[in-house]
C-alpha positions as CSV (number, residue, x, y, z in Angstrom):
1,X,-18.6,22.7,-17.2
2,X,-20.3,19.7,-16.8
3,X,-18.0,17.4,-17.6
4,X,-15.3,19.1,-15.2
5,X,-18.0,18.4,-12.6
6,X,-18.2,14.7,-13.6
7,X,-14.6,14.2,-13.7
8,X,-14.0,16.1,-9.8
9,X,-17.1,13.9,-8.5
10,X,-15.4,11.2,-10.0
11,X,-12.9,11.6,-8.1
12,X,-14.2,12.6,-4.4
13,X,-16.5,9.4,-4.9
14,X,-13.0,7.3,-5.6
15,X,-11.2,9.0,-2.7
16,X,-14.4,8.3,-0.6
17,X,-14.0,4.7,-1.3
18,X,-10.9,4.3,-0.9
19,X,-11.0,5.9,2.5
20,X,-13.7,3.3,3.3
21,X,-11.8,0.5,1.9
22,X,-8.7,1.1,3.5
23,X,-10.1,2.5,7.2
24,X,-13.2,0.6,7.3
25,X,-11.7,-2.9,7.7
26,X,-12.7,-4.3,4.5
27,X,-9.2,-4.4,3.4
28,X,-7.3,-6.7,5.0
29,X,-3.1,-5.9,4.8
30,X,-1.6,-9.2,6.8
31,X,-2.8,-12.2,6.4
32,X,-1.7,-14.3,9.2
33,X,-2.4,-18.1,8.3
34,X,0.1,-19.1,10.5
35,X,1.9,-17.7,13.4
36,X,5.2,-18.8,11.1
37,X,5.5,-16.7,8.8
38,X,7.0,-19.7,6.3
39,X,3.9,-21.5,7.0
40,X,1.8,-18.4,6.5
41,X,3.5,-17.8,2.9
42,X,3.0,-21.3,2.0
43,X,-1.0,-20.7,2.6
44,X,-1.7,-17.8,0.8
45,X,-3.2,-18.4,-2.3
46,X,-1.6,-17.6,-5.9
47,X,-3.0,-14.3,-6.1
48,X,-2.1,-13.1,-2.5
49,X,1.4,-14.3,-2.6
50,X,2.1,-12.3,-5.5
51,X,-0.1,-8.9,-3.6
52,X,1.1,-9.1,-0.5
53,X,4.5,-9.0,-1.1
54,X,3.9,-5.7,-2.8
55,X,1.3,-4.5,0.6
56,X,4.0,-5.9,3.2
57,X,6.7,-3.7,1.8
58,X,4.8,-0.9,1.7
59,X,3.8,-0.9,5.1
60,X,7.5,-1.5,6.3
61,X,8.4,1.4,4.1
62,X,5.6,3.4,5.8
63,X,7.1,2.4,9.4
64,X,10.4,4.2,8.0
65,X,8.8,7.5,7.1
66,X,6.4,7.5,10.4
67,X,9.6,7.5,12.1
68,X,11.1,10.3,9.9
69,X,13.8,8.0,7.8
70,X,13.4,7.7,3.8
71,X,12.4,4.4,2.0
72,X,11.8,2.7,-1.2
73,X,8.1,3.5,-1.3
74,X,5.9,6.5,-0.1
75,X,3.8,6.0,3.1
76,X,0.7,4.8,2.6
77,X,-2.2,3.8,4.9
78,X,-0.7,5.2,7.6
79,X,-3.6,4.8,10.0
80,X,-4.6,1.3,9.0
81,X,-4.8,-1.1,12.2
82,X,-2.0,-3.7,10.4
83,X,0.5,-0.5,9.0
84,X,0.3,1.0,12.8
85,X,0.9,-3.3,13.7
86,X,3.9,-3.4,11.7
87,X,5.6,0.1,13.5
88,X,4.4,-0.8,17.1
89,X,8.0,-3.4,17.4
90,X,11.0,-4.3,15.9
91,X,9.7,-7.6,16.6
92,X,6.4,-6.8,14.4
93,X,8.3,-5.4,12.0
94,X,11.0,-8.6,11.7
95,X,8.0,-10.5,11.6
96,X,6.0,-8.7,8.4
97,X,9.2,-8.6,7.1
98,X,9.6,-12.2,7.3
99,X,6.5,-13.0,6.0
100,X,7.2,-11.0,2.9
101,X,10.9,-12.6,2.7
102,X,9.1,-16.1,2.7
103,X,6.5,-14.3,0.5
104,X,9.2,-13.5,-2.2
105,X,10.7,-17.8,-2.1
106,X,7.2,-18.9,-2.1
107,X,6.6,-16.4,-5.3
108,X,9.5,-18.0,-6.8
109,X,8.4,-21.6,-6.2
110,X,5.3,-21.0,-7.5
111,X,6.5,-19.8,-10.8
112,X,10.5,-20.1,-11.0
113,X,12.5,-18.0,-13.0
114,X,10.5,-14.6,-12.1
115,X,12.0,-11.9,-10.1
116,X,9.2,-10.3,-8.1
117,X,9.7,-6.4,-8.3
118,X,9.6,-5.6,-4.7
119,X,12.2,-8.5,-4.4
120,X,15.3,-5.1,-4.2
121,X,12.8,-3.3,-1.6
122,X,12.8,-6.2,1.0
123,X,16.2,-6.2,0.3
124,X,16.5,-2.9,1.3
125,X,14.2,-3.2,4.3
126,X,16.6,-6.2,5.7
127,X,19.1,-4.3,5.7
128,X,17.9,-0.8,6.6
129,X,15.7,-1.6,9.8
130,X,14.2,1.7,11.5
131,X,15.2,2.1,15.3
132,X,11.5,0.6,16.7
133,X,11.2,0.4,20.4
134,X,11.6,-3.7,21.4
135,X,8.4,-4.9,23.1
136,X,7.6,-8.2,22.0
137,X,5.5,-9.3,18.8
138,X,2.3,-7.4,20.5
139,X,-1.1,-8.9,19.6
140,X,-2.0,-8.4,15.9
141,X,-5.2,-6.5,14.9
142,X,-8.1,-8.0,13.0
143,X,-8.6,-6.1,10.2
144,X,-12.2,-8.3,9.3
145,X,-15.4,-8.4,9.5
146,X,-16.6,-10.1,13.2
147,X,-18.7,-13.0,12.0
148,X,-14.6,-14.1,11.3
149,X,-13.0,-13.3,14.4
150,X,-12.3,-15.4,17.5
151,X,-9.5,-15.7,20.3
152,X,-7.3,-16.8,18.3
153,X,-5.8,-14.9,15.1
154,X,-4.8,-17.7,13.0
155,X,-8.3,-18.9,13.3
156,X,-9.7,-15.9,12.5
157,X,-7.6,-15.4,9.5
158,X,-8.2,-18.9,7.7
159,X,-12.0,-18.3,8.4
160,X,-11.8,-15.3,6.8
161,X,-9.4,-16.7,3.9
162,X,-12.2,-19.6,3.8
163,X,-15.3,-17.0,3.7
164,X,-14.3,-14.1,1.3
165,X,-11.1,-15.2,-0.3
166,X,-11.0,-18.8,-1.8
167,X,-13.2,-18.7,-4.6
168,X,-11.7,-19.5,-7.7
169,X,-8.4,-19.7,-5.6
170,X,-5.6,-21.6,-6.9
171,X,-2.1,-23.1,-5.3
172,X,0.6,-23.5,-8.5
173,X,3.3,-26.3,-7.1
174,X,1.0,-26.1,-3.8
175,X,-1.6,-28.3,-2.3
176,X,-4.7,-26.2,-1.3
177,X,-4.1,-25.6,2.8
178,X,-6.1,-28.7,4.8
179,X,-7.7,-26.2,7.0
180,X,-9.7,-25.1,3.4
181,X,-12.9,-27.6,2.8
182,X,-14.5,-28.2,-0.2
């Protein structure tokens, strides 16, 4: 009896934190280093260029079932500030998708030879673009802490990159961004 407790408390503490991870603004979906998405792609570091292909994709698919069409992948994070971003245009939506197009080259410049495995899905999403109303690219949340943010979004992004995601960061066949002081 115990141990069925443990195991249910288990997992209401892991849903609880996931819910505060993915609402609360610690988890950032879209990081925009650059207003150009090839430029953005170029600036994220090994690790991210590898994750957010996998997050872009996901929240492109989510777009499709918000909108009652089938995708790739399930909805997910449905509610986050950057998922309800990405539905809000066709031009958001052409833009996360080209960040995770230029994601996927950069992926393979980085490491050659390697197929990433959402490479089919952004495929798919290319080719398979939901019916979103045509408004602009509308003004991207922060999804950060506040000591990060500012006006402007790409400065708010590198000064987050710079405060909670560079250590230990590396850039295979890159140079480290300039923006990024030792």
């Amino acid at each position: 009896m115990i141990g069925r407790i443990a195991t249910i408390l288990s997992g209401v503490l892991k849903l609880l934190y996931t819910e505060s991870i993915t609402h609360g603004g610690i988890n950032i979906n879209i990081f925009v280093l650059d207003r150009e998405p090839k430029r953005s792609a170029m600036y994220h570091k090994d690790k991210h260029v590898n994750k957010m292909i996998l997050e872009s994709a996901q929240m492109l698919c989510t777009a499709h079932h918000v909108y009652g069409n089938d995708a790739p992948y399930k909805k997910t994070h449905v509610n986050h500030p950057c998922t309800k971003w990405a539905r809000e245009s066709i031009e958001n939506y052409n833009w996360l998708l080209g960040l995770a197009e230029n994601l996927i080259q950069e992926y393979d410049h980085r490491w050659g030879n390697k197929v990433h495995a959402t490479t089919q899905v952004v495929a798919w999403l290319r080719n398979n673009k939901p019916d979103l109303p045509s408004k602009g690219v509308t003004e991207r949340p922060m999804a950060m802490d506040d000591e990060y943010k500012t006006n402007s979004i790409v400065r708010a992004y590198r000064n987050y990159y710079i405060g909670e995601k560079v250590d230990e960061a590396s850039w295979t066949n890159r140079p480290k961004p300039s923006w990024i002081v030792d």
